[in-house]
C-alpha positions in Angstrom: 30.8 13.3 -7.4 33.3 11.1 -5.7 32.2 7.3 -6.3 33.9 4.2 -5.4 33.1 0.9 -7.6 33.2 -3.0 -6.1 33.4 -5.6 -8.6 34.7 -2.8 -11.7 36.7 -5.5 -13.3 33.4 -7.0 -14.4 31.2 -6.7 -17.4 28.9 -4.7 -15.8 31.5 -2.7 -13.4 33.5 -1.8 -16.3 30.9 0.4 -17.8 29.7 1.8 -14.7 33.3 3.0 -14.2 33.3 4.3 -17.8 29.8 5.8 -17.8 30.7 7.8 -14.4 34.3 9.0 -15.4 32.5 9.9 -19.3 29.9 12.0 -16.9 33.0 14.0 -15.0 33.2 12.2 -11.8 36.0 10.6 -9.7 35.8 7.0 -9.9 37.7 5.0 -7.5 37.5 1.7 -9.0 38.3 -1.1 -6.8 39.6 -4.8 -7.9 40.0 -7.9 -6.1 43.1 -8.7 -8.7 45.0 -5.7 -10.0 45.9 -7.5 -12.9 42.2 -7.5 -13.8 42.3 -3.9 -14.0 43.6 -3.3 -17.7 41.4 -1.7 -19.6 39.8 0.6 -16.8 40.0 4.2 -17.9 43.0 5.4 -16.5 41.1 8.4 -15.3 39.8 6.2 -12.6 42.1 5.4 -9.7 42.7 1.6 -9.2 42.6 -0.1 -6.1 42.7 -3.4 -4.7 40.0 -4.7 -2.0 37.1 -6.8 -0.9 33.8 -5.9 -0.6 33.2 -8.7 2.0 35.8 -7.2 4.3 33.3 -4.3 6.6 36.6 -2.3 7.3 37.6 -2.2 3.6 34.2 -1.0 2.4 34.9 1.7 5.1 38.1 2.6 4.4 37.4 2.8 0.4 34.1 4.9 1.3 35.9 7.7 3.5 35.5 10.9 1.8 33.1 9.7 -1.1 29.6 10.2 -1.9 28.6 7.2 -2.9 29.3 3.7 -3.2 28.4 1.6 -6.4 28.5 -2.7 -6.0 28.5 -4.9 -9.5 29.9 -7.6 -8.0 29.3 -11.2 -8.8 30.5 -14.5 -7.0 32.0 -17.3 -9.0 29.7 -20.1 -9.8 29.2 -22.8 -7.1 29.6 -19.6 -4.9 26.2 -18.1 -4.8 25.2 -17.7 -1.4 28.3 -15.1 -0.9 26.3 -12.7 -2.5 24.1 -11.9 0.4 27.2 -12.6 2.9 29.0 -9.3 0.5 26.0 -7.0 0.7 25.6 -7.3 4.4 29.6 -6.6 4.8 28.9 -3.6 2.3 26.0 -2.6 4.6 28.2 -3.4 7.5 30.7 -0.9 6.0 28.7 1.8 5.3 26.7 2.1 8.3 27.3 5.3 10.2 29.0 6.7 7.0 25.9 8.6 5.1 27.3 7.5 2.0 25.0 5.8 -0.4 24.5 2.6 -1.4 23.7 1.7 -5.4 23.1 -1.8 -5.8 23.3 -3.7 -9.3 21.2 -6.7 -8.5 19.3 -9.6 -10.8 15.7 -9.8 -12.3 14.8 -13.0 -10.7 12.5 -11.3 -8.1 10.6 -9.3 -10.3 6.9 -10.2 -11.2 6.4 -10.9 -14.7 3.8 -8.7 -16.5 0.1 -10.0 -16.4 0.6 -12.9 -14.0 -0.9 -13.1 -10.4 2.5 -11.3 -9.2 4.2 -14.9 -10.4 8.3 -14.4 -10.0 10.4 -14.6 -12.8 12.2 -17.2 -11.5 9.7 -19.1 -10.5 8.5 -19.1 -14.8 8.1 -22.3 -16.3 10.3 -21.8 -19.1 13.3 -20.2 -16.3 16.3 -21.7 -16.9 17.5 -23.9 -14.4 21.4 -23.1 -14.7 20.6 -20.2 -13.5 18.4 -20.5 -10.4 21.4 -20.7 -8.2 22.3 -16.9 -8.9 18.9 -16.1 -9.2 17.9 -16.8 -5.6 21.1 -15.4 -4.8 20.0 -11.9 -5.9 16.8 -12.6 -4.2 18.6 -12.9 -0.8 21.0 -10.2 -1.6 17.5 -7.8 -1.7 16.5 -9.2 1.1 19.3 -8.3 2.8 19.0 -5.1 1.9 15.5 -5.1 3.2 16.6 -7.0 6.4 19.7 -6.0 8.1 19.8 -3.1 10.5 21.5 -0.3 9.1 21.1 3.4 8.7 22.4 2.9 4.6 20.4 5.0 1.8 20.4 2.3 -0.6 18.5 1.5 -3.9 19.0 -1.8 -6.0 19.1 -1.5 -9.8 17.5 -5.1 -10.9 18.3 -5.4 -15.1 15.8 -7.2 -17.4 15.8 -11.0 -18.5 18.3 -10.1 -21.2 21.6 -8.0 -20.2 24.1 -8.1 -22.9 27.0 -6.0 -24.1 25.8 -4.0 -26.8 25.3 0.2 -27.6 24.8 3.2 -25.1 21.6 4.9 -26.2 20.3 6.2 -23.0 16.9 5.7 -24.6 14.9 3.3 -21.7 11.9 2.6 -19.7 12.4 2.5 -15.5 9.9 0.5 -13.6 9.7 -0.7 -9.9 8.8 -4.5 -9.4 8.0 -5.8 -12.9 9.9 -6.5 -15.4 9.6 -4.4 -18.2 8.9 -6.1 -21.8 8.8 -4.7 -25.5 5.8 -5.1 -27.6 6.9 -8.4 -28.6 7.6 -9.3 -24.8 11.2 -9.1 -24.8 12.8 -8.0 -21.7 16.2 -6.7 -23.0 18.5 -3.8 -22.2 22.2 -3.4 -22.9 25.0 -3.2 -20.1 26.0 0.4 -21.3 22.5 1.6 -20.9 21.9 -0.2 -17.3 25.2 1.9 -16.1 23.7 5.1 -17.9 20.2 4.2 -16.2 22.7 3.4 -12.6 24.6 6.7 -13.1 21.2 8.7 -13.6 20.1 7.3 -10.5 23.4 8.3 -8.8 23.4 11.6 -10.0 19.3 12.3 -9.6 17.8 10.1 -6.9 14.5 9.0 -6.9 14.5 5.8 -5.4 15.5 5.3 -1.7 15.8 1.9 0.4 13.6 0.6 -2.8 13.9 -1.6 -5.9 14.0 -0.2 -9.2 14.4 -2.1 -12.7 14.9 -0.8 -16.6 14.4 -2.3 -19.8 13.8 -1.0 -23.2 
């Protein structure tokens, strides 16, 4: 497959880009910051670019398959989120290439509640509600804008770390997925194995998905 990656300087970008060149693809790995780049397999071609910019997303899409977004805005910048994935949307529309989505947990309902979000938890950490509702708008774009996209958005667990590919996981659809003990973990190289499965065998389409161990 031919797949480009916004926001593959990241933690979460970088093994995505790694995962999909380790599986044989061409990755076209795109930067805001070229200096940011080191470290990117140098099987993947580097380029600069914005995912906020419609005609960029375009441009970078032409002749690929799909497109994968891991992008994150700075803190105090939240609310650019949802602004990026409409562009992305924007972008892609008329295209047929897909759209994968790496997304947050925060609007996922935690296991035997009443459908109570995980951000709206007691025990959620307030530092982190700004991103959270964030990622809620950002599905909700998805949801909301009119476009002709085949998208699907990869929500992790409570817990993403860096930490050891094992490919061994559970996939769910709107609740967050917990261990016996009720941890909801999973590591950043298994999320991109669990994105790159998705990728390469779709079963989710214009719908949420989540993994956890």
């Amino acid at each position: 497959m031919h797949i480009t990656v916004f926001g593959a300087a990241g933690n979460v970008g970088r093994r995505v880009v790694t995962e999909a060149v380790a599986r044989g693809h061409e990755v076209t790995a795109v930067v805001r910051d070229a200096a940011k780049a080191s470290g990117l397999p140098t099987a993947a071609r580097i380029r600069t670019g914005d995912a906020a910019d419609p005609h960029t997303v375009a441009t970078l899409a032409t002749g690929q398959d799909l497109v994968i977004t891991a992008t994150r805005p700075a803190s105090g910048r939240e609310p650019e989120l949802a602004a990026v994935t409409r562009a992305l949307l924007t972008g892609l529309h008329a295209t047929g290439v897909r759209l994968l989505l790496v997304g947050g947990a925060a609007g996922l309902t935690l296991p035997g509640t009443d459908g109570t979000l995980v951000v709206n938890a007691p025990d959620f950490p307030p530092s982190l509600r700004p991103i959270a509702l964030a990622c809620n708008e950002q599905l909700d774009a998805c949801r909301t804008t009119a476009h002709d996209v085949d998208w699907a958005y990869l929500s992790p667990p409570s817990l993403l770390e860096p930490g050891e590919r094992t490919g061994r996981f559970r996939l769910g659809a709107d609740e967050l997925i917990v261990d016996a003990h009720g941890v909801s973990a999973l590591s950043m190289e298994d999320l991109a194995v669990a994105l790159l499965d998705e990728a390469e065998r779709p079963k989710h389409h214009r719908a949420r998905f989540t993994a956890g161990y």
